[in-house]
DRENRO-746350 format. One line per 8 residues: for each residue x negated, y, z of N, C-alpha, C, O, CB. Coordinates in pm, whole numbers. Each point is the difference from the previous one (the first is absolute). Glycine has a CB too. Example, Ala and Ser with C-alpha at 12.3 -4.5 7.8 and 13.67 -1.06 7.14 Angstrom:
// DRENRO-746350
-1319/-569/780/89/119/0/-90/120/0/-104/-2/66/293/-115/59 | -154/222/-197/-82/119/6/77/109/73/-51/111/17/-67/-174/-232
// end
This chain:
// DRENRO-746350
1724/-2002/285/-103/103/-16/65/130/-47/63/22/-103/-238/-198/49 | 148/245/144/63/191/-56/-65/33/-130/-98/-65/-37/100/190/290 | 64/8/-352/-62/28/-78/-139/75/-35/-64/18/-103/272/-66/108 | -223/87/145/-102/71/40/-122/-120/-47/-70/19/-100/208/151/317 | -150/-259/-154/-84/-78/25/1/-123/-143/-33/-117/13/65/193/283 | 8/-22/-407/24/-116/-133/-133/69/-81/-64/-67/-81/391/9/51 | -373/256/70/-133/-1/-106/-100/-112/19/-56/-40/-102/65/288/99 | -32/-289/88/-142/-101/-24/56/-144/-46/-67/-69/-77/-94/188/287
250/-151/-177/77/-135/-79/-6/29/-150/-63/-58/-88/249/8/283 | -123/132/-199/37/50/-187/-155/2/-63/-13/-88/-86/258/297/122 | -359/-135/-15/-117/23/-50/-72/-197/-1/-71/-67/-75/58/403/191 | 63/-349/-26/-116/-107/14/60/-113/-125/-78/-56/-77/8/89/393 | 238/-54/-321/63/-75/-125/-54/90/-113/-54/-58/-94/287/-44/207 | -226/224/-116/-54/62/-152/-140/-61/0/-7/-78/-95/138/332/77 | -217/-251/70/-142/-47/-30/-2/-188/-26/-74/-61/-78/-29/302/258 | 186/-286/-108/0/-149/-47/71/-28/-121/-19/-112/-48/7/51/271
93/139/-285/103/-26/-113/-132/74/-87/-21/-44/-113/345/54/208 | -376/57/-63/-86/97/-119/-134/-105/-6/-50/-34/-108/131/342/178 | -128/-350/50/-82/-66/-53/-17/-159/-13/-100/-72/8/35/279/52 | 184/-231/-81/83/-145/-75/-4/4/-113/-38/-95/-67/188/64/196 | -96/187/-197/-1/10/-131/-153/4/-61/-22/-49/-111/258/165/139 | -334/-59/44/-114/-34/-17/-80/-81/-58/-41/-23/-114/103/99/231 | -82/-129/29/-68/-142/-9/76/-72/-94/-66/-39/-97/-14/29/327 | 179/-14/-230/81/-90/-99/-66/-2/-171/-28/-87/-82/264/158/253
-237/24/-167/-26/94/-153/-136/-70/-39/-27/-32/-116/138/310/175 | -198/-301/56/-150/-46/-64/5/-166/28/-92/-73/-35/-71/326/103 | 269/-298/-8/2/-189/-40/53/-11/-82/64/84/-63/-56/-185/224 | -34/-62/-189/40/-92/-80/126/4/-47/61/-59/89/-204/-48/6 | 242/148/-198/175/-4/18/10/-141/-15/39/-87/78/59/319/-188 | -161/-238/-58/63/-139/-65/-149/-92/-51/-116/35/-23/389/102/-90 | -213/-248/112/-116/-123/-73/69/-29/-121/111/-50/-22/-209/-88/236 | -28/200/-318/61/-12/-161/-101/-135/-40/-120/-24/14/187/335/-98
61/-390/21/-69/-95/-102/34/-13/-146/109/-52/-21/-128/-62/211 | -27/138/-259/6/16/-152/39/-129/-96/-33/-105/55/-148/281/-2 | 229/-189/-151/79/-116/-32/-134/-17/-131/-16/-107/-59/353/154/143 | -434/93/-116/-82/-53/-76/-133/-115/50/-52/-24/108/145/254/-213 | -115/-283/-39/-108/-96/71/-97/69/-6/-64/-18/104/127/-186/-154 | -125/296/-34/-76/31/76/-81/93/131/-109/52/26/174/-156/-212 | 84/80/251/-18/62/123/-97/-94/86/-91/50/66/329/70/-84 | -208/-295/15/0/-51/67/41/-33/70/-70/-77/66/-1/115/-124
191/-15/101/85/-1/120/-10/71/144/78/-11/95/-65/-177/-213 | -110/250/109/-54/34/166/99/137/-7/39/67/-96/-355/-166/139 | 338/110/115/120/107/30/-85/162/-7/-121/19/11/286/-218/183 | -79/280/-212/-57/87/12/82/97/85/123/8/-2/-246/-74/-195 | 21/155/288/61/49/139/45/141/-86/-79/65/-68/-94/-188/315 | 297/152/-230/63/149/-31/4/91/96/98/-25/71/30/-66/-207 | -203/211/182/-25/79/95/129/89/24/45/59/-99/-297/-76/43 | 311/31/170/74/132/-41/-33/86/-30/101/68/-17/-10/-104/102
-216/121/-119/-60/84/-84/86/15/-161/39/102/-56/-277/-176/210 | 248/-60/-194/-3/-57/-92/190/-30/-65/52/8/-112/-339/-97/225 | 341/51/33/152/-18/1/50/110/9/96/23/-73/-88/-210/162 | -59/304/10/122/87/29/-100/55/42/-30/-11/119/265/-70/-76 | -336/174/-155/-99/136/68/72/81/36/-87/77/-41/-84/-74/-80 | 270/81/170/83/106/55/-5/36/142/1/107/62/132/-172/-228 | -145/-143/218/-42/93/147/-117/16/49/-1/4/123/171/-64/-55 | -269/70/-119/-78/47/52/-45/153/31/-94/33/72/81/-241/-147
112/308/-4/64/130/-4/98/21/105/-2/92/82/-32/-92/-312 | 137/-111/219/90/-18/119/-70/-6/120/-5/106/63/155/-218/-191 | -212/-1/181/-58/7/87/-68/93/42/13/15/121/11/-176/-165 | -105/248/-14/-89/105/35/103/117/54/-13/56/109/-187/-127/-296 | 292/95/104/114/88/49/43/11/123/8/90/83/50/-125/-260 | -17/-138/167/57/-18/183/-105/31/133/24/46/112/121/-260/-213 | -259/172/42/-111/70/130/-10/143/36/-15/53/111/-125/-217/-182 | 154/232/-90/18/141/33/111/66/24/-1/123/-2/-154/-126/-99
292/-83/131/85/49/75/5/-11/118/68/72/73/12/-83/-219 | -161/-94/188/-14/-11/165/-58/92/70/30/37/114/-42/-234/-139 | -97/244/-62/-79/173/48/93/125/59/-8/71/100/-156/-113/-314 | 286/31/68/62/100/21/150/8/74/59/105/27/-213/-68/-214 | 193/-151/209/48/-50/128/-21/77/132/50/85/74/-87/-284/-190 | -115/83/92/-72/104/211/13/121/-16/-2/55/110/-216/-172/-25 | 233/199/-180/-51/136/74/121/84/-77/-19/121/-13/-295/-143/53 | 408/-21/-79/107/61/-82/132/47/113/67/-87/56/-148/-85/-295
106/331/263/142/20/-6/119/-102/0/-10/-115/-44/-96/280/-59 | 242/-102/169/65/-87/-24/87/82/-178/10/-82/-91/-5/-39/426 | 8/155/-342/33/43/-183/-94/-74/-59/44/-105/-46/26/354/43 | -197/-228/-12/-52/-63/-71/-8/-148/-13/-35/-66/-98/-40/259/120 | 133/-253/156/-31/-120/-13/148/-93/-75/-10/-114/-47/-190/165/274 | 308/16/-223/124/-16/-89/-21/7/-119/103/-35/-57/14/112/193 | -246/-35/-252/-65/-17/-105/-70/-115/7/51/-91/-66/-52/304/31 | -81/-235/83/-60/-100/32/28/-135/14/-81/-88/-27/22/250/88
197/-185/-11/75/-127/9/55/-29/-122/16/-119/-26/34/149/247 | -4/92/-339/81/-33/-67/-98/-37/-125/19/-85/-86/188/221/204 | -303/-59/-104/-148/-48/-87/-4/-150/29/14/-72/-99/-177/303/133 | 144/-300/103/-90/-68/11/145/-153/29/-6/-98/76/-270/319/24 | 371/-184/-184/128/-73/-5/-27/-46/-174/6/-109/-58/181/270/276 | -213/-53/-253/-12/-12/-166/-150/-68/-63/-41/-16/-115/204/255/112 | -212/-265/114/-145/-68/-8/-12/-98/60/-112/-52/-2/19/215/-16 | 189/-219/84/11/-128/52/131/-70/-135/-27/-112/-43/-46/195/373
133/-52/-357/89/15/-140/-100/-49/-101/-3/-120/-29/160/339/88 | -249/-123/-120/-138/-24/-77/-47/-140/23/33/-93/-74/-106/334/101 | -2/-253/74/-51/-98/25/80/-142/-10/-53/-94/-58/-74/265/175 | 258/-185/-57/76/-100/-52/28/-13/-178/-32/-94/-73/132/126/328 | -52/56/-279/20/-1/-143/-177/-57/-107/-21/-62/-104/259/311/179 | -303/-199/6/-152/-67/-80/-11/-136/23/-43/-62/-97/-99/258/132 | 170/-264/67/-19/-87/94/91/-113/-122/-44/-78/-85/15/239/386 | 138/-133/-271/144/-44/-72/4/-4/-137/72/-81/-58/37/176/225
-180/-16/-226/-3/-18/-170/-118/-109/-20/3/-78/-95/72/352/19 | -164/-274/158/-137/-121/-24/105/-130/45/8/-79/-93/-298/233/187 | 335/-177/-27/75/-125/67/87/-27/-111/15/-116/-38/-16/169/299 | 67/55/-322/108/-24/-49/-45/-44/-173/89/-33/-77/54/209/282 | -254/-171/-240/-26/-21/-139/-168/-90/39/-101/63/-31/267/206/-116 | -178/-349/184/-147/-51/26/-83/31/-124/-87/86/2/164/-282/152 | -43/112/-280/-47/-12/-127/-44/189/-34/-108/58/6/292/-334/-83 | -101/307/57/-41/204/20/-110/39/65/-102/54/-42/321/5/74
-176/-104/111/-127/37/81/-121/-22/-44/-94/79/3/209/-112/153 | -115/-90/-201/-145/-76/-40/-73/20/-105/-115/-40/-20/195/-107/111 | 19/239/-191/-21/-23/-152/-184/109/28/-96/-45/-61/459/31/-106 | -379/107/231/-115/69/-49/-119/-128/21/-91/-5/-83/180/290/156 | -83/-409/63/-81/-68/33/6/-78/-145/-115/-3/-44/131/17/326 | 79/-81/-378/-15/-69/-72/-91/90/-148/-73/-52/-83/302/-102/224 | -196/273/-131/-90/57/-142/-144/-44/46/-85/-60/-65/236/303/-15 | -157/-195/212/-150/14/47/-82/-116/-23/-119/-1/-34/190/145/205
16/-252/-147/-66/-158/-49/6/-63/-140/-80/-86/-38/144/38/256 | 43/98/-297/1/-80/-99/-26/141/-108/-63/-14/-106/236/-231/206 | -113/382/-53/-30/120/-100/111/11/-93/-8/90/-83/-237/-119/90 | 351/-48/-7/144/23/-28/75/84/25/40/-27/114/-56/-122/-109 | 76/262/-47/64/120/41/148/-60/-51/38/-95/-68/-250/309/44 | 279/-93/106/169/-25/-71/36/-105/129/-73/-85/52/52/92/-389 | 213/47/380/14/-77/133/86/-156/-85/29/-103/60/5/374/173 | -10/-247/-377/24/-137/-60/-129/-89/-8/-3/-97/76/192/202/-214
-286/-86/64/-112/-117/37/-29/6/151/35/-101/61/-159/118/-298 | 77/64/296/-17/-47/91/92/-94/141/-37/-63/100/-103/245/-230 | 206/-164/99/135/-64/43/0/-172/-29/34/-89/78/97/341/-143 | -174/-263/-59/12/-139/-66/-138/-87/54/4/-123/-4/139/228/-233 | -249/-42/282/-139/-15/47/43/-61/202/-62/-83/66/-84/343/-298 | 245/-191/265/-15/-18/136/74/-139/10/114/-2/-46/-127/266/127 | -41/-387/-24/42/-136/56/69/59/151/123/-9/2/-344/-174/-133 | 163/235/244/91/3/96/-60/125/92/-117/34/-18/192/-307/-2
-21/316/83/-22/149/105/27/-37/132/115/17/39/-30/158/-202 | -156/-217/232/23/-16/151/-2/81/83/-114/36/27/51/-181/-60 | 172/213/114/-1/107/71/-44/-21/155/63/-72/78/109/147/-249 | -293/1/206/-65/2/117/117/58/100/116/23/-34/-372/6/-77 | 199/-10/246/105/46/104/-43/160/38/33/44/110/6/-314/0 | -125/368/-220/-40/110/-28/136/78/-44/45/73/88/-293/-163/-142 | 299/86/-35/82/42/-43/131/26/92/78/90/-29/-204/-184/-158 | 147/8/302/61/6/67/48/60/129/103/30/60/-161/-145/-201
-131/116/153/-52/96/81/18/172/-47/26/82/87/-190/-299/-31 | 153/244/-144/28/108/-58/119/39/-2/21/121/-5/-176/-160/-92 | 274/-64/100/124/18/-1/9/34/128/59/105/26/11/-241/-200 | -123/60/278/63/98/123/-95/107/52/46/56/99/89/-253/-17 | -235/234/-114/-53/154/23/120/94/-82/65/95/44/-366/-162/-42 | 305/7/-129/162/130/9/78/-9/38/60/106/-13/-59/-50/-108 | 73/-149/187/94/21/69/-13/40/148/90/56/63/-15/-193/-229 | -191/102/214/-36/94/188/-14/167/-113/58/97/49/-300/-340/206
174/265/-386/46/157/36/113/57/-67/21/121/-14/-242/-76/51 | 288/-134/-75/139/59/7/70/-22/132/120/27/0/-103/-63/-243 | -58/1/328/77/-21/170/-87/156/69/37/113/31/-22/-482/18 | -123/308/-49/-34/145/39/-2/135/-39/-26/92/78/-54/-226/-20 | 120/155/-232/69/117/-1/102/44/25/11/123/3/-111/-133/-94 | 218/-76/120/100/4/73/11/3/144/114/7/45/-72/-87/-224 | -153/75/270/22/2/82/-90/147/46/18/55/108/64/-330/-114 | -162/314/-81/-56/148/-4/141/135/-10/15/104/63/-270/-234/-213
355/53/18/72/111/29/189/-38/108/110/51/-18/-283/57/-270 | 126/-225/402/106/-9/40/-46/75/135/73/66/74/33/-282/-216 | -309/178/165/4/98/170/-100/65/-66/-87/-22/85/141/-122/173 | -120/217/-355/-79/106/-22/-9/88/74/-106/33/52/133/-74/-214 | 124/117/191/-31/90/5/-13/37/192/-11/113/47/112/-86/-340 | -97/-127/353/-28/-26/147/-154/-84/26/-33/-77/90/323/65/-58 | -350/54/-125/-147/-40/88/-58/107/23/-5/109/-57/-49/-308/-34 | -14/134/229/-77/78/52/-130/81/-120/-48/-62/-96/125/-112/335
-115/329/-201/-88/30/-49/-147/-38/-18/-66/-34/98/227/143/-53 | -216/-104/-169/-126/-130/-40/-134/72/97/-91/-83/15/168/1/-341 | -97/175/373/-135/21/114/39/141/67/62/79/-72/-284/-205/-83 | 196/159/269/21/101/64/-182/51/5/-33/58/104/310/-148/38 | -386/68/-249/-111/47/62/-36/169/-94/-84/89/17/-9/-396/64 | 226/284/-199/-34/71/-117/114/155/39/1/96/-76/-73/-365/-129 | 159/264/338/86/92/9/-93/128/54/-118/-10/34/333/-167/1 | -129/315/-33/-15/103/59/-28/-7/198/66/-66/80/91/143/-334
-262/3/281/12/-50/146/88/122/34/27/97/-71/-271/-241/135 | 280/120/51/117/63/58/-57/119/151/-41/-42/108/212/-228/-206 | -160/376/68/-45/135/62/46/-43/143/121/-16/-11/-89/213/-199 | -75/-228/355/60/14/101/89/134/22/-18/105/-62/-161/-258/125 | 270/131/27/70/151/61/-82/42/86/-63/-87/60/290/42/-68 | -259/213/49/-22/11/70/70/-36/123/-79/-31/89/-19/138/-240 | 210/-112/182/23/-45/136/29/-144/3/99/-28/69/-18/248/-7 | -143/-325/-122/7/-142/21/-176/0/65/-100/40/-60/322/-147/-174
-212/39/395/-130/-11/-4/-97/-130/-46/29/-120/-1/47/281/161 | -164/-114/-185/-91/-44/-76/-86/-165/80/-52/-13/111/40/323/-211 | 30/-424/-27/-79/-101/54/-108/-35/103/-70/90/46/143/-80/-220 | -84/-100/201/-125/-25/116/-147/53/-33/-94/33/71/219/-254/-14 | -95/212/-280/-143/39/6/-45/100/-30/-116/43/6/95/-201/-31 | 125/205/-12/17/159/-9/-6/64/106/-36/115/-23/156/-134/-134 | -99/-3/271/-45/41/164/-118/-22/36/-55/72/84/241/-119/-12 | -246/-58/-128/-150/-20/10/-69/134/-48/-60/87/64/79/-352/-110
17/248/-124/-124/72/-37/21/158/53/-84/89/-11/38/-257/-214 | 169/180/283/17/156/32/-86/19/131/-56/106/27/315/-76/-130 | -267/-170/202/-75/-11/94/-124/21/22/-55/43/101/190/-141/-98 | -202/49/-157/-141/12/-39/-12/148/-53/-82/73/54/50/-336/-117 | 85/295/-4/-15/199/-37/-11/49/79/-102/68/8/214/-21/-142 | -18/-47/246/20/76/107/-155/-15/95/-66/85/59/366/-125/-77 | -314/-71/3/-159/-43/98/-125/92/-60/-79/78/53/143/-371/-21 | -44/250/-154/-79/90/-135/-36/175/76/-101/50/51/289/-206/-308
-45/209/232/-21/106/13/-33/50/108/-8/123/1/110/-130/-145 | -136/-73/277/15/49/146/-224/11/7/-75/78/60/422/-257/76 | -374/55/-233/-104/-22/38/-39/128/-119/-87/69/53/75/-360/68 | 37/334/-229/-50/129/-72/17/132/109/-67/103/-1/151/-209/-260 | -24/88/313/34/108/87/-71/23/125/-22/106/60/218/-142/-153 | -231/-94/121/-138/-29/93/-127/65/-22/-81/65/66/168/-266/-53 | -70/151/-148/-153/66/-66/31/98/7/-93/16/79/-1/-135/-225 | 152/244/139/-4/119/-6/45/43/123/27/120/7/-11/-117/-233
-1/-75/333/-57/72/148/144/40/41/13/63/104/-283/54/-157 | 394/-153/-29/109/59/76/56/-150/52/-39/-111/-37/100/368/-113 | 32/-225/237/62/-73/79/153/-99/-56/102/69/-10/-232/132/170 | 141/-320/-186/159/16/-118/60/-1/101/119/23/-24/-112/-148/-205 | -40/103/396/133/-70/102/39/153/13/93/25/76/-173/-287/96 | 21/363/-237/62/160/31/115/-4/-66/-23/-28/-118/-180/170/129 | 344/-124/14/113/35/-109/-5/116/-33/26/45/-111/113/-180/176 | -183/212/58/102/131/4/-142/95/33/-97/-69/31/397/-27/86
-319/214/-118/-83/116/31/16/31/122/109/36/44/-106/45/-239 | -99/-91/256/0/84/148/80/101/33/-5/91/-83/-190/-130/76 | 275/60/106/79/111/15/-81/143/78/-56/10/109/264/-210/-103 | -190/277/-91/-63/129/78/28/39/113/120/26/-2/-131/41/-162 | -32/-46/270/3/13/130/27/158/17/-81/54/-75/-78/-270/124 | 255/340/32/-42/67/25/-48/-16/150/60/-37/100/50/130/-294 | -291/-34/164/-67/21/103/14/73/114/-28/-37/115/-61/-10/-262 | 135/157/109/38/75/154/175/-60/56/14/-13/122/-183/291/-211
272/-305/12/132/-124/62/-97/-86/85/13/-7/122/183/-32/-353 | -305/-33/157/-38/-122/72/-42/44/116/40/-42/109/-99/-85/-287 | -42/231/159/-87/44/143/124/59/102/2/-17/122/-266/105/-260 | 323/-46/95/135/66/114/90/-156/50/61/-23/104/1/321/-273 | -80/-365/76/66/-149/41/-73/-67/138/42/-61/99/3/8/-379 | -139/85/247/-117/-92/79/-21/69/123/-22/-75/94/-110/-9/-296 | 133/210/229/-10/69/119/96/-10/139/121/-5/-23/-213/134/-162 | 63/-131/283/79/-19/110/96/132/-6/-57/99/-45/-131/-249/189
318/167/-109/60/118/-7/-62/82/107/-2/120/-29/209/-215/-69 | -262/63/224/-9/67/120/-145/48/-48/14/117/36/154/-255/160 | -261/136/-235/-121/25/-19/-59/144/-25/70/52/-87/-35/-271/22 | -113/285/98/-5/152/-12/-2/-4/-140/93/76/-27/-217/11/237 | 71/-132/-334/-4/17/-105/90/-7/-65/2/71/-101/-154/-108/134 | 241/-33/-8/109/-57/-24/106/135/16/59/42/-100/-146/-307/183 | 104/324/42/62/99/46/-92/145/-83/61/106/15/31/-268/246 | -154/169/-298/-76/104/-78/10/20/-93/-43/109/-36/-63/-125/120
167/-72/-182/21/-65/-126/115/50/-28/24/67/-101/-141/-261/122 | 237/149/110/133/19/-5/25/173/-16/91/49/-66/-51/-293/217 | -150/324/-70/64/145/30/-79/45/-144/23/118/-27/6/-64/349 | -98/-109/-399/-7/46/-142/30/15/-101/-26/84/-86/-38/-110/152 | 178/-136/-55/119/18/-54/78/90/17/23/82/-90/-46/-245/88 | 68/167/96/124/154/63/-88/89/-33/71/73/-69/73/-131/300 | -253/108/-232/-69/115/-48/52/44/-110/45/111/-30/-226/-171/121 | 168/-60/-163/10/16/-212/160/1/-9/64/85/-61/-305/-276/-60
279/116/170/183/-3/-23/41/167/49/75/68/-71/-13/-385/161 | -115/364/28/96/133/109/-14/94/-163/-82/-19/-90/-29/32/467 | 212/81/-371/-2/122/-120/-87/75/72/-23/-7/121/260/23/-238 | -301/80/9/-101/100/32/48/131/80/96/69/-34/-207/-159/-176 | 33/113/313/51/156/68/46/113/-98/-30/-17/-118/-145/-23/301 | 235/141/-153/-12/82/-63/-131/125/34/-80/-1/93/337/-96/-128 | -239/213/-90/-128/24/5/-6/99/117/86/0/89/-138/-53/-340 | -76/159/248/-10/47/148/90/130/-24/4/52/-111/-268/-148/200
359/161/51/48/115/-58/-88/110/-21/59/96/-49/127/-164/137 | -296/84/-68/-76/100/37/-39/23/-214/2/106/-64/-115/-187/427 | 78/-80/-420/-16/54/-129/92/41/-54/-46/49/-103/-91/-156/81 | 264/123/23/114/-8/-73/67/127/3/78/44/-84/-62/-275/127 | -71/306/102/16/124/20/138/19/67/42/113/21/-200/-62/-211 | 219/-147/219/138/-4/62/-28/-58/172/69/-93/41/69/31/-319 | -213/108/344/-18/-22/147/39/147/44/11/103/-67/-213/-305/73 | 220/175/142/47/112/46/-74/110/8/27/96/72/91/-223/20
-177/121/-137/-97/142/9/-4/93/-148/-2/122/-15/-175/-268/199 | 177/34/-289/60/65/-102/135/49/1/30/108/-51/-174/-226/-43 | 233/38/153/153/63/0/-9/131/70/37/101/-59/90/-329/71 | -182/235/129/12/144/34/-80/102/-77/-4/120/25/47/-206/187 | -96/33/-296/-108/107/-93/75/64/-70/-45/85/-77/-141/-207/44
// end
């Protein structure tokens, strides 16, 4: 298995080691029997409540590292392992001091019955401590999270990111073209606007503006060249183009009749 693919392995051992330490915490550890008579002899059940209240703090911890697990950085999640190394540590060491001293463990169950304080009398009160398979259980919830904090900071920092629904969305380019449905809805605007445009009596298949026609080009276009009008047209042109005569000599006073004058 790549390291990529160990976040959901790792979380799922933190939640079974965390809630080992748990559950553990509210059974039975030990069966106390008291050497007084008037106990009667009948056993009495020692809760881990009772043996080793710590983890039930522990335990709660480890659930709320699994939270911060899912959704943690990889820096942060290199905290996280080394936390949740030192809490699998915890939990053995609680686990391990009840195992390791039964009579200790038991002593608060023996005040409670006989009302004897002090771990010398009460000590002298306990006939025998039978250790359930609770305690044991507890022993290995800390040890899966001391595996799995070690294995938080051996591939931490290669898991995949915890949700892509919480990121920044990402601006298209203008020149990347645009999805299928993004062509849709441009399809539907575009329809939009043809039918507003309807309503107001103009045309959308128009792109462009009518081109102005000149009328008399056209009418000279359209005419046969040979046509009297046609030819009438032409000598009016040459009319307007020819330069103007000059004026008469008679006003100007330079005709021959003034010269001999």
């Amino acid at each position: 298995m790549t390291a990529a693919r160990m976040k959901l392995p790792v979380i799922v051992i933190t939640i079974i080691g965390a809630g080992l330490a748990l559950l553990s915490w509210s059974q039975t550890w030990y069966e106390l029997r008291l050497a007084d008579a008037a106990a009667g002899g009948e056993a009495i059940a020692v809760p881990g409540s009772v043996a080793s209240p710590a983890l039930a703090a522990l335990g709660l911890a480890g659930l709320a590292l699994v939270a911060a697990l899912a959704i943690a950085g990889p820096g942060i999640r290199m905290v996280l392992g080394v936390l949740e190394i030192l809490l699998g540590g915890c939990v053995l060491l609680a686990a391990g001091v009840s195992l390791g001293d039964p009579v200790a463990a038991v002593a608060p169950a023996v005040t409670d019955a006989t009302g004897v304080t002090g771990s010398g009398p009460t000590a002298e009160l306990v006939a025998s401590a039978t250790a359930t398979a609770w305690p044991v259980a507890a022993i290995a919830g800390g040890v899966l999270l001391v595996l799995a904090g070690i294995a938080v900071l051996v591939t931490g920092t290669r898991w995949p990111a915890s949700s892509r629904r919480y990121r920044g969305a990402r601006l298209a380019d203008t020149g990347e073209p645009g999805s299928a449905g993004d062509r849709e809805r441009a399809a539907s605007d575009r329809a939009v606007d043809d039918w507003d445009e309807l309503s107001r009596g103009d045309d959308p298949t128009d792109d462009e503006p009518d081109a102005v026609v000149d009328e008399p080009a056209a009418t000279r276009a359209t005419d046969p060249p040979d046509t009297p009008a046609a030819s009438a047209r032409a000598d009016a042109d040459d009319a307007r183009a020819a330069p103007e005569a000059p004026a008469d000599d008679a006003a100007t006073g330079e005709g021959p009749t003034g010269a001999s004058r």
